[in-house]
FIGUBA-806014 format. One record per atom (N, C-alpha, C): x, y, z. Coordinates in steps of 0.02 Angstrom, whole numbers, padded with zeros to 5 digits, always signed. Atoms other than C-alpha are relative to their C-alpha. Example, Ala and Ser with C-alpha at 12.3 -4.5 7.8 and 13.67 -1.06 7.14 Angstrom:
2
+00045-00059+00000/+00615-00225+00390/+00045+00060+00000/-00042-00059-00003/+00684-00053+00357/-00039+00055+00037/
***
This chain:
343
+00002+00046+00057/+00955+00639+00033/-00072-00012-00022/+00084+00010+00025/+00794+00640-00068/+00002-00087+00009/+00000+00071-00019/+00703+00457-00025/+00003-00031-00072/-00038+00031+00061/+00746+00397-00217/+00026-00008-00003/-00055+00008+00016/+00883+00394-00204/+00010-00077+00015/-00013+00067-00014/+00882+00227-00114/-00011-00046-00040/+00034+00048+00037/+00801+00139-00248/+00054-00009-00049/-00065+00014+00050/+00919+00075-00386/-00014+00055-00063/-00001-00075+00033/+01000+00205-00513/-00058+00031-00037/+00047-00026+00059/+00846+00206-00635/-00065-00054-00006/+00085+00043-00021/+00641+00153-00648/+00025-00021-00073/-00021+00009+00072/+00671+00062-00823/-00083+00003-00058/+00069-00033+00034/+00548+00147-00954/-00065+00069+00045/+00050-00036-00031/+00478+00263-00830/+00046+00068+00049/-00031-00044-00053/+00628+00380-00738/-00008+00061-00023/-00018-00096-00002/+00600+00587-00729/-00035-00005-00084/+00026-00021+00060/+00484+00562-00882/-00073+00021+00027/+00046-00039-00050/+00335+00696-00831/-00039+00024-00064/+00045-00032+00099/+00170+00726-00981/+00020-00041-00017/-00008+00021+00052/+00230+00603-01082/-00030-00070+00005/+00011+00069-00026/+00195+00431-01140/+00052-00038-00009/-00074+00039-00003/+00294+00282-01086/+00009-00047-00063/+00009+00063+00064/+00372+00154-01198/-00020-00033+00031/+00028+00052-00019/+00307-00003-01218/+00040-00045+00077/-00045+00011-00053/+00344-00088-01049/+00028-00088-00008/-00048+00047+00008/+00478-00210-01022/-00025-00070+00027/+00019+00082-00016/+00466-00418-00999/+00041-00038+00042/-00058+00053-00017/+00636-00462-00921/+00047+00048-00015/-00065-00030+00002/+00816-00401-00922/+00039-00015+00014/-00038+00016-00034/+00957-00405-00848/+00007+00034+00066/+00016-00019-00038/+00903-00341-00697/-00024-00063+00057/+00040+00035-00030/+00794-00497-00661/+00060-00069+00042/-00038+00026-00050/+00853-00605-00525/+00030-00059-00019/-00030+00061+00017/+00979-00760-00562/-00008-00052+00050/+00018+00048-00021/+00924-00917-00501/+00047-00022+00050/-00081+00019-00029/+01111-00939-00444/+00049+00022+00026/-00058-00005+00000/+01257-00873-00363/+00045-00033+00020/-00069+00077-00019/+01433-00933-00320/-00012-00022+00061/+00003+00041-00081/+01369-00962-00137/-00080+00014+00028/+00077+00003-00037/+01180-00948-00139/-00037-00004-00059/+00057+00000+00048/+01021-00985-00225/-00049+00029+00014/+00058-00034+00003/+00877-00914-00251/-00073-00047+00039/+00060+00048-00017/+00715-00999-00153/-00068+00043+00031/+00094-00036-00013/+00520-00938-00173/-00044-00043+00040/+00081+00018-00025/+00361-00982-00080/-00043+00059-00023/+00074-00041+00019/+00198-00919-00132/-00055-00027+00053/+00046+00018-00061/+00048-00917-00012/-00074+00030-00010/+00050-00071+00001/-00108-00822+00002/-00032+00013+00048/+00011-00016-00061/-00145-00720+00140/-00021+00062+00001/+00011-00057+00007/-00195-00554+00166/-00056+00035-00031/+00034-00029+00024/-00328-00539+00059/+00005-00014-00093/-00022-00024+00075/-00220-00586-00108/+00083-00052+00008/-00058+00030-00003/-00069-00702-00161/+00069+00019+00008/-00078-00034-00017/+00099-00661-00085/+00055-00041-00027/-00036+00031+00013/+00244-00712-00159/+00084+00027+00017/-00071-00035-00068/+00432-00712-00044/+00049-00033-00041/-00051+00034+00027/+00587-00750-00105/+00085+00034+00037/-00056-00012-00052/+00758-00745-00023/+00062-00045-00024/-00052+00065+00041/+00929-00829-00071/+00052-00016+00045/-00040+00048-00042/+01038-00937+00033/+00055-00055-00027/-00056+00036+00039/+01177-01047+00014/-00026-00070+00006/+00049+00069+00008/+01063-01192+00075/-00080+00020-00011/+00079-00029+00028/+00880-01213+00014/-00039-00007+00087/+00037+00013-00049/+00838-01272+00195/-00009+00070+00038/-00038-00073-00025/+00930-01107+00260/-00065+00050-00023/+00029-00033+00037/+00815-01013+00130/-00070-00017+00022/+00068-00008-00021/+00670-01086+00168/-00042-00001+00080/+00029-00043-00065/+00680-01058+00366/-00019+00087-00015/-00004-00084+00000/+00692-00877+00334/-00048+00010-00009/+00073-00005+00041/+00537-00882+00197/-00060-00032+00065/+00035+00038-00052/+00459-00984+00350/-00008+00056+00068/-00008-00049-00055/+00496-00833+00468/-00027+00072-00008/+00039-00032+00015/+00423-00697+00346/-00070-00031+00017/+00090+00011-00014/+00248-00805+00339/-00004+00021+00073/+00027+00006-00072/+00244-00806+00533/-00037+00076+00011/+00003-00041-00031/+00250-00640+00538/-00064+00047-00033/+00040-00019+00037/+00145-00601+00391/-00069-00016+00050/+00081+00036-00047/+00003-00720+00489/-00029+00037+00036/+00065-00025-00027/+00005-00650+00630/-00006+00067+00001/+00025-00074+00031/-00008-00473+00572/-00057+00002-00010/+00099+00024+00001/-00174-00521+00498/-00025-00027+00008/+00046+00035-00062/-00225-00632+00650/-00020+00103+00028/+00022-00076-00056/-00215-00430+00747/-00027+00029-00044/+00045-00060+00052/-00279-00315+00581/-00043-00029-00017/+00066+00035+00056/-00401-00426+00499/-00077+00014+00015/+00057+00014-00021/-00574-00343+00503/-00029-00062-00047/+00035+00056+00015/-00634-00519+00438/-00006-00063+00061/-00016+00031-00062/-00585-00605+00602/-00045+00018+00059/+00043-00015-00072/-00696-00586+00746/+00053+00017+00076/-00042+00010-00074/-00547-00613+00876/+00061+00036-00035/-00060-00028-00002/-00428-00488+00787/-00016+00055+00051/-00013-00072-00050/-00359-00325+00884/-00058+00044-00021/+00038-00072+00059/-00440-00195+00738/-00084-00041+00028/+00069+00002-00027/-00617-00292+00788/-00017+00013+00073/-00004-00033-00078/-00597-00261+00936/-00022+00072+00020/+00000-00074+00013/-00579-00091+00923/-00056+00020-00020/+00056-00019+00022/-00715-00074+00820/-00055-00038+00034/+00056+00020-00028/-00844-00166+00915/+00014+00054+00093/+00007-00008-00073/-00793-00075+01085/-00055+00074+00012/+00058-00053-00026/-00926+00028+01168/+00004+00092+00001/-00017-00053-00011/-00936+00213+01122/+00016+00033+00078/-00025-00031-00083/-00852+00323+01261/+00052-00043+00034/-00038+00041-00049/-00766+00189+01344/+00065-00032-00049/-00050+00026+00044/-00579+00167+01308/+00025-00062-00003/-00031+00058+00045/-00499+00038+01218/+00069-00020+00028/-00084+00018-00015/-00316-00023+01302/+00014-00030-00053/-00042+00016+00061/-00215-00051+01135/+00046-00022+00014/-00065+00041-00027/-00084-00176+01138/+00071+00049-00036/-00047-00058+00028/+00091-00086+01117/+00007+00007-00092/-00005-00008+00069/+00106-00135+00930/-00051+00037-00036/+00041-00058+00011/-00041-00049+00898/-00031+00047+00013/-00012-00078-00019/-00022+00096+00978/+00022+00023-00047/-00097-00003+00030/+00152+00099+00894/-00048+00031-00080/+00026-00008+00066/+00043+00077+00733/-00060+00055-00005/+00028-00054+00009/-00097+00201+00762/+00033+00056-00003/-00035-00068-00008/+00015+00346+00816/+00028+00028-00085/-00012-00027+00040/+00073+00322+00641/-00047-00004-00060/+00053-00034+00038/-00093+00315+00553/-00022+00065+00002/+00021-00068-00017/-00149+00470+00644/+00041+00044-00027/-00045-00052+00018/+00004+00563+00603/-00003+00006-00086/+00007-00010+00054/-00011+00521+00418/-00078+00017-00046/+00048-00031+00024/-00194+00563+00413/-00021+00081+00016/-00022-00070-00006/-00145+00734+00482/+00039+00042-00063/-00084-00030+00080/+00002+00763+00344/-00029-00003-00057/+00027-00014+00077/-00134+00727+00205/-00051+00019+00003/+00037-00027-00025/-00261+00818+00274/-00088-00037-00021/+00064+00037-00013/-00402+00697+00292/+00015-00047-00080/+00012+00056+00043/-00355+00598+00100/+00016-00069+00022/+00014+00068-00035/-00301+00469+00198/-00049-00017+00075/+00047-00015-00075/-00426+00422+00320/-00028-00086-00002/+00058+00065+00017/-00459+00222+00355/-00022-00007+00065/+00072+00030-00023/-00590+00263+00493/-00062+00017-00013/+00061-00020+00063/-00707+00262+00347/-00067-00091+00005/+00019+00073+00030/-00765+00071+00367/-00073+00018+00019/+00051-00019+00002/-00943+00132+00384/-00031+00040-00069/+00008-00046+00051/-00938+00241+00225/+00025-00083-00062/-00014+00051+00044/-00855+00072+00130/-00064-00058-00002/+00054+00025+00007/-00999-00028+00207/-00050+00029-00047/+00063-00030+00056/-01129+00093+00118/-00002-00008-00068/+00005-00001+00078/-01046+00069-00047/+00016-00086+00000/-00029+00067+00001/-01006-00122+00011/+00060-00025-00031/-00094-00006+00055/-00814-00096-00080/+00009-00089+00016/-00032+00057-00016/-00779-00282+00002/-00041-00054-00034/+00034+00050+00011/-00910-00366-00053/-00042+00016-00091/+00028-00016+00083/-01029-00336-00249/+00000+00060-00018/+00004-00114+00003/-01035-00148-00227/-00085+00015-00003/+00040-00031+00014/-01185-00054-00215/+00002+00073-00007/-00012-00059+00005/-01239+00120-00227/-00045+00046+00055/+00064-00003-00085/-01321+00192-00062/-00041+00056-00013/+00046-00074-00003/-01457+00336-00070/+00030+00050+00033/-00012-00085-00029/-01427+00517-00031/+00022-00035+00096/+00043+00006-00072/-01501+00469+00160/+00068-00033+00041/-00048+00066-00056/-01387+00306+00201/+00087+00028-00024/-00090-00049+00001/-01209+00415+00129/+00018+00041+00046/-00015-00057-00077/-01241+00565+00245/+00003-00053+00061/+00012+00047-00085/-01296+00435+00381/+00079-00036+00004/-00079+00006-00019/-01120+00349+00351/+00039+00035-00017/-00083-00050-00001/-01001+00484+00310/-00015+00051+00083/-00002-00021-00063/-01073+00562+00492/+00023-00045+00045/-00028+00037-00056/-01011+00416+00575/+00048-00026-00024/-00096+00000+00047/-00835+00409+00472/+00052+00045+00019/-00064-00039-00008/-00691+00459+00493/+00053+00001+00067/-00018+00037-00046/-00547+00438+00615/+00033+00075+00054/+00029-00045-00045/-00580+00608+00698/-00058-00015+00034/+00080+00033-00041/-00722+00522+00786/+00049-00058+00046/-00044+00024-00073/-00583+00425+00884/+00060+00055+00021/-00068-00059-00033/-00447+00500+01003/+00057-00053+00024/-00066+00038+00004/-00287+00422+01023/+00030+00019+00081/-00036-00044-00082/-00214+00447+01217/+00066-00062+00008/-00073+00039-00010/-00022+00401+01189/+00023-00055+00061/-00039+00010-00054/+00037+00390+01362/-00028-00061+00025/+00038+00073-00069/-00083+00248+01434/-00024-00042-00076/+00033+00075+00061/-00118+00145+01236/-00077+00018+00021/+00098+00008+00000/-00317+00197+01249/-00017+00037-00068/+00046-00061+00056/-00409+00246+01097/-00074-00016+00023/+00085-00013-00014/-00601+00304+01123/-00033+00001-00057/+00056+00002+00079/-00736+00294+00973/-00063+00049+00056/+00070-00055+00001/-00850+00458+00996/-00021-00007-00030/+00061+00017+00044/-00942+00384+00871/+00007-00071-00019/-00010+00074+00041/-00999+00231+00783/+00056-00019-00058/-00038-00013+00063/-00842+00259+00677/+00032-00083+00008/-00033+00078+00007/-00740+00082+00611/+00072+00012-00042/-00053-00003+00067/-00563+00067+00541/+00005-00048-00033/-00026+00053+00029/-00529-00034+00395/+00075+00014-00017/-00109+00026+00006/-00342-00092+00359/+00031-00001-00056/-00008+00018+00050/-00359-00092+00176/+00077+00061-00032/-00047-00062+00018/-00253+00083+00173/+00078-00021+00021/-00069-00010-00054/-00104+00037+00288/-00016-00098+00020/-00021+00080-00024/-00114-00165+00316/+00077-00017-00006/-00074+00041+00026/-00004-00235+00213/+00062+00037+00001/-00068-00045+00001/+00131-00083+00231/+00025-00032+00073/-00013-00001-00062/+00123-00111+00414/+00036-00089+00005/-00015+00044+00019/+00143-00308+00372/+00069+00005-00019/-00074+00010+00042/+00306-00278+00260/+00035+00038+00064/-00074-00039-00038/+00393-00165+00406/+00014-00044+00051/-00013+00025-00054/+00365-00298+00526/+00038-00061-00055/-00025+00049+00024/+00431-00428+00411/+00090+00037-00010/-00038-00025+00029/+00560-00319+00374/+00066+00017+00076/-00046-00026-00059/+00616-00286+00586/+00012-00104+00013/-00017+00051-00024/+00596-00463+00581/+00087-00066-00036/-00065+00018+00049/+00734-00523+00439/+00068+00049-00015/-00033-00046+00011/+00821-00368+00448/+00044+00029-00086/-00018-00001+00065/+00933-00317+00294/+00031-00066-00026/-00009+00081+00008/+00974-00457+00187/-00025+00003-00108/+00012+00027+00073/+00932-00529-00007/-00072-00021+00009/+00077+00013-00018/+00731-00528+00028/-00043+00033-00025/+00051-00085+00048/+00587-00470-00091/-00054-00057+00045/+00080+00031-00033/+00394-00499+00004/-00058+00042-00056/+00040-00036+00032/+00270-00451-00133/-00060-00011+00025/+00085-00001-00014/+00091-00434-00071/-00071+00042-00061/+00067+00003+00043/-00013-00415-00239/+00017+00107+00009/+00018-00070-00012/-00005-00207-00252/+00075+00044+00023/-00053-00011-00037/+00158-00189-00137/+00043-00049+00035/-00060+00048-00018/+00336-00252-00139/+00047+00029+00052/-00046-00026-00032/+00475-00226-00019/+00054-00052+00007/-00063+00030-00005/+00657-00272-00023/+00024+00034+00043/-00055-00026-00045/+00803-00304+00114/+00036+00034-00032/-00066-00046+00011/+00927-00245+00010/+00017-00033-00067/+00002+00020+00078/+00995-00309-00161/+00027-00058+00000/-00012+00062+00006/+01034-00474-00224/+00078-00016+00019/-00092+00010-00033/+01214-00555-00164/+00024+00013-00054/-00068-00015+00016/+01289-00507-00322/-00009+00076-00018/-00002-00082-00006/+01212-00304-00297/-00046+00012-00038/+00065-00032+00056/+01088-00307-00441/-00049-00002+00072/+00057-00004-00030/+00934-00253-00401/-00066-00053-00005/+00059+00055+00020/+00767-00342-00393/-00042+00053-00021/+00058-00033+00029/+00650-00298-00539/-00064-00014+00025/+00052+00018-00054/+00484-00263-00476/-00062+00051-00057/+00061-00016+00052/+00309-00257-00608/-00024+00090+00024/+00059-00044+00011/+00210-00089-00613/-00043-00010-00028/+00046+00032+00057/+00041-00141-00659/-00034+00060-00057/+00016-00038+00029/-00041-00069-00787/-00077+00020+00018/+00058-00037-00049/-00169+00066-00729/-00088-00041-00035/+00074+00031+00020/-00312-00027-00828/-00017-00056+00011/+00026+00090-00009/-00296-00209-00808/+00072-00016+00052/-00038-00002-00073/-00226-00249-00615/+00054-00062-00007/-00026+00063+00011/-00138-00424-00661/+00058+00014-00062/-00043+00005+00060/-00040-00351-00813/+00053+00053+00018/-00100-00057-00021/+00154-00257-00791/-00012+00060-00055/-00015-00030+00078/+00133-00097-00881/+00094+00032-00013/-00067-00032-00005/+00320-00041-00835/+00037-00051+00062/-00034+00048-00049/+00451-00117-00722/+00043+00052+00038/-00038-00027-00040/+00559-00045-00572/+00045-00040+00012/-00054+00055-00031/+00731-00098-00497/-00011+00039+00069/+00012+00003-00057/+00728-00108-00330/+00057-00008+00058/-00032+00046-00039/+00850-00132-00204/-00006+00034+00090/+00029-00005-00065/+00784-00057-00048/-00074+00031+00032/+00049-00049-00017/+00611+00004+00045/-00043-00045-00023/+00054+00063+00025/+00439-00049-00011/-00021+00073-00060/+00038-00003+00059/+00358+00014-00194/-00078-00025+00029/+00065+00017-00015/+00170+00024-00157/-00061+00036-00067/+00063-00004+00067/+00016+00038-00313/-00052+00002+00014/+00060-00002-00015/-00138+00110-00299/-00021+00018-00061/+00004-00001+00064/-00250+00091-00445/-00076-00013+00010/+00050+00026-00001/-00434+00069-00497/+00004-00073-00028/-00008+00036+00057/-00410-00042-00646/-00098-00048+00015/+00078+00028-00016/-00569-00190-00633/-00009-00038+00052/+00039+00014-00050/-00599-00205-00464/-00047+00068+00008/+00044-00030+00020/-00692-00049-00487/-00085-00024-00041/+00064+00026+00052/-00889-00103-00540/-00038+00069-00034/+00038-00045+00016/-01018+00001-00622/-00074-00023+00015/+00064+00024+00018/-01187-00024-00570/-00056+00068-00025/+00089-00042+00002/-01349+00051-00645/+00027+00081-00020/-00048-00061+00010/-01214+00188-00710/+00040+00039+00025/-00031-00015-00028/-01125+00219-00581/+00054-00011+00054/-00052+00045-00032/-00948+00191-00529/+00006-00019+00068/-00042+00007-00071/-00899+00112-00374/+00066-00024-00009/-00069+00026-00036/-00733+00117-00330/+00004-00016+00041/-00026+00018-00064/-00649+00021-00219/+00053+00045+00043/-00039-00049-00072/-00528+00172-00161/-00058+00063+00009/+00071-00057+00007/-00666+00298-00086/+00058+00058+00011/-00001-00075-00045/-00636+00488-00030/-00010+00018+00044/+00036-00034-00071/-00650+00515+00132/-00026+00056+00020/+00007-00046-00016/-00672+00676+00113/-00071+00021-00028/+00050-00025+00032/-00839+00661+00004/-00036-00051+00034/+00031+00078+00026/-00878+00478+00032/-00028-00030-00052/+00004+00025+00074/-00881+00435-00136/+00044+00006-00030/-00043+00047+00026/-00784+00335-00247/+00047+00066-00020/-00076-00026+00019/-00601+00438-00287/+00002+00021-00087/+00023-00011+00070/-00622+00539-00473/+00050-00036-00016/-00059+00038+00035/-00451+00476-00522/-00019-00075-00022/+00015+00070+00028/-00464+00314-00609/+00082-00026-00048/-00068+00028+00025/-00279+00292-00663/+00035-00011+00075/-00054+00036-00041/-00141+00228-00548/+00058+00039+00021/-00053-00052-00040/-00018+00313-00426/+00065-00063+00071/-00067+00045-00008/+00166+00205-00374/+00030+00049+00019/-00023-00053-00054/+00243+00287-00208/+00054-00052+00011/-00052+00027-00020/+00410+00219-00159/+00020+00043+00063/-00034-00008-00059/+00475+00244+00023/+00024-00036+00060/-00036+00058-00037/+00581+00165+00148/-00038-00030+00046/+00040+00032-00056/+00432+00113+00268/-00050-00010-00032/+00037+00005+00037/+00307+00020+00200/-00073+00008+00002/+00060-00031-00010/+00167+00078+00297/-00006+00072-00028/-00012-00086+00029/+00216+00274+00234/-00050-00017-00081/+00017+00003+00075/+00213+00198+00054/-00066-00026-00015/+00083+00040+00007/+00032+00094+00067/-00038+00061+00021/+00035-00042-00034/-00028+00243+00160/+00002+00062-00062/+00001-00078+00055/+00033+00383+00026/-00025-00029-00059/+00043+00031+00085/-00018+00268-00122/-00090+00030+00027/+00079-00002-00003/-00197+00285-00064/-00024+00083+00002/+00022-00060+00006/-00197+00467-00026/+00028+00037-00060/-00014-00034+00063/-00114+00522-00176/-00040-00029-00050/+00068+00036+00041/-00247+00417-00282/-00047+00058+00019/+00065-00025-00028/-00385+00502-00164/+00012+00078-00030/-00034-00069+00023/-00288+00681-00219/+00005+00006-00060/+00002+00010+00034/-00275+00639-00377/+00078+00042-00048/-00056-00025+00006/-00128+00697-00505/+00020+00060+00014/-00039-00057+00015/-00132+00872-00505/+00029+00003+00075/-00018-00016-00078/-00138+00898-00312/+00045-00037+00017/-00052+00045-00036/-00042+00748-00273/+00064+00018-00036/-00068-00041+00020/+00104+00800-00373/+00039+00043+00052/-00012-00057-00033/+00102+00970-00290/+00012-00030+00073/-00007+00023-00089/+00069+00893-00096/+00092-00032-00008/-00054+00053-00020/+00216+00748-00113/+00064+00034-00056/-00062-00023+00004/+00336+00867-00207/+00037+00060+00042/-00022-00041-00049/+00348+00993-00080/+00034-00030+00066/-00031+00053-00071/+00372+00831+00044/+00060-00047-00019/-00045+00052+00057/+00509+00757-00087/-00019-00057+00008/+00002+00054+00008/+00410+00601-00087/-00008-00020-00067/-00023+00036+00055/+00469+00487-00222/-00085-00006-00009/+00038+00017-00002/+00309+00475-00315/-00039-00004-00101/+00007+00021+00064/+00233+00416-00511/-00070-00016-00029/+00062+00023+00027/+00057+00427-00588/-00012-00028-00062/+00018+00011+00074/-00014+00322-00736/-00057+00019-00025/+00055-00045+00041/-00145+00429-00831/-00020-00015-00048/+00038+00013+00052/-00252+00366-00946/-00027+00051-00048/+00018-00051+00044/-00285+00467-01101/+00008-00029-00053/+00026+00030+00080/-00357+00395-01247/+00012-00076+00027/-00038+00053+00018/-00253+00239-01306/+00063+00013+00030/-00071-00012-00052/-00114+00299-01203/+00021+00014+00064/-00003+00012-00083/-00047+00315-01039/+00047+00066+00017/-00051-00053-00013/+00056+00484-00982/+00023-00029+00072/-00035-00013-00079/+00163+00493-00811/-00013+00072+00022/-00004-00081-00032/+00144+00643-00700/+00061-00034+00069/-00045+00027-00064/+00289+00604-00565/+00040+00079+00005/-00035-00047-00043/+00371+00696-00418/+00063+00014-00055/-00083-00002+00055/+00547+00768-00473/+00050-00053+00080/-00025+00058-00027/+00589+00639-00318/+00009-00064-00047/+00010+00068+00068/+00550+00498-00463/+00053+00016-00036/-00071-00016+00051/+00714+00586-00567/+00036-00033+00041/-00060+00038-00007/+00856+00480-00531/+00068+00040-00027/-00071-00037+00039/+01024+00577-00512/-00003+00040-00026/-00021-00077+00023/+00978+00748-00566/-00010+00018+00093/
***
């Protein structure tokens, strides 16, 4: 079963249309979620965590009901990024990165669990995904105003990048740093976030949006789906198209203006691991798959790949997958033939 299929029958304004441009994108429908049914309501929290405002919603027949549940996503959201957060001094991921070259690291099982499947997906995209770059992000400072580093201080951090400079040893949880290498979380956080929220509520009437990437239990109690924004590849806050949704996580990788320019020259915030420098693409790439670390993880390397290649890579792997391309005053799609619905 190609992984589209799971998603509801049709992307609205955007399904198996490939070169072209879209129509104008949609505001609402009948898609969008009813406040009401005959034995449950609808009940949101909004928060901000992660880096970026999350907003959960879930429907119950009581609001108290509804809002344990929403009370049982945050937990899990938290402490996800109590253990990933390089901003934390006392998470896991600092940990990691502060421990003494050569000498291994005992990884707690969850993130083992969770490296084994970074490593494996920075194998499968042959180095475009790569987040043990956080030495190469320092040089261009992506987290913080941006700069632009000299010839000297790029080589100096793209030699101590990359997450071939650690080794992974399954059987006993140890990873080693043969180099000053660092991971950041920005590639694979929040996916890894939605799957644990996701073992934690199991299937159910539950959308968790985290700013970039949504994921639903399953579809609303009366089967519709939950519509879910595509932003538009130029301005990060605005819907240029809309999806229905009713299972997996939808994940968006995009420049739009968190991208700066200084002194003429772009910094992006998604780099290249493979150059260390900022990603040519500058339009927007929307991966849908049932795990939402897969989908945060392939958004970023199909960005870093850009359309033509990424096309080619993630249609040979039938991953469901949708670029927005800027050209002129207009916007084309390049999408997998996973993105066709029902042919």
């Amino acid at each position: 079963m190609r992984h589209a299929l799971l998603v509801a029958a049709s992307l609205v304004a955007a399904s198996a249309i490939v070169n072209s441009q879209l129509p104008a994108p949609r505001t609402g429908g009948s898609d969008g979620p009813p406040l009401r049914t005959a034995n449950s309501e609808l009940v949101t929290r909004d928060a901000y965590l992660m880096g970026t405002r999350a907003h959960l919603a879930t429907y119950a027949s009581a609001r108290d009901n509804g809002l344990a549940t929403l009370e049982t996503a945050l937990r899990v959201l938290e402490s996800t990024e109590r253990e990933l957060s390089t901003w934390r001094a006392d998470s896991e991921i600092s940990a990691l990165n502060r421990q003494p070259i050569g000498h291994a690291w005992s990884a707690p099982a969850s993130i083992c669990r969770l490296l084994q499947a970074v490593f494996s997906w920075h194998a499968d995209t042959e180095g475009a995904f790569d987040p043990g770059i956080g030495r190469v992000i320092d040089a261009w400072d992506v987290h913080g105003a941006g700069r632009v580093p000299s010839p000297e201080q790029l080589t100096a951090a793209h030699a101590r990048s990359g997450l071939s400079k650690l080794s992974l040893h399954t059987p006993r949880c140890e990873v080693t740093r043969r180099a000053d290498a660092t991971i950041d979380v920005g590639a694979f956080g929040k996916g890894e976030a939605l799957d644990r929220v996701e073992a934690a509520l199991g299937a159910g009437a539950w959308l968790v949006d985290l700013g970039g990437q949504v994921s639903v239990g399953g579809p609303q109690p009366d089967g519709r789906s939950w519509t879910v924004d595509i932003a538009d590849p130029g301005v990060r806050d605005a819907a240029y198209t809309q999806a229905t949704l009713q299972a997996g996580s939808l994940s968006t990788s995009g420049s739009s203006e968190r991208d700066v320019n200084i002194h003429g020259t772009r910094v992006g915030h998604i780099l290249d691991p493979r150059t260390a420098r900022p990603a040519a693409f500058r339009g927007s790439v929307t991966v849908w798959h049932r795990s939402g670390l897969a989908a945060d993880a392939l958004s970023t390397a199909l960005y870093v790949m850009g359309p033509e290649q990424g096309v080619r890579w993630a249609d040979r792997r039938g991953i469901a997958a949708m670029f927005l391309v800027p050209d002129g005053d207009r916007v084309r799609t390049v999408a997998t033939s996973a993105w066709s619905f029902g042919s």
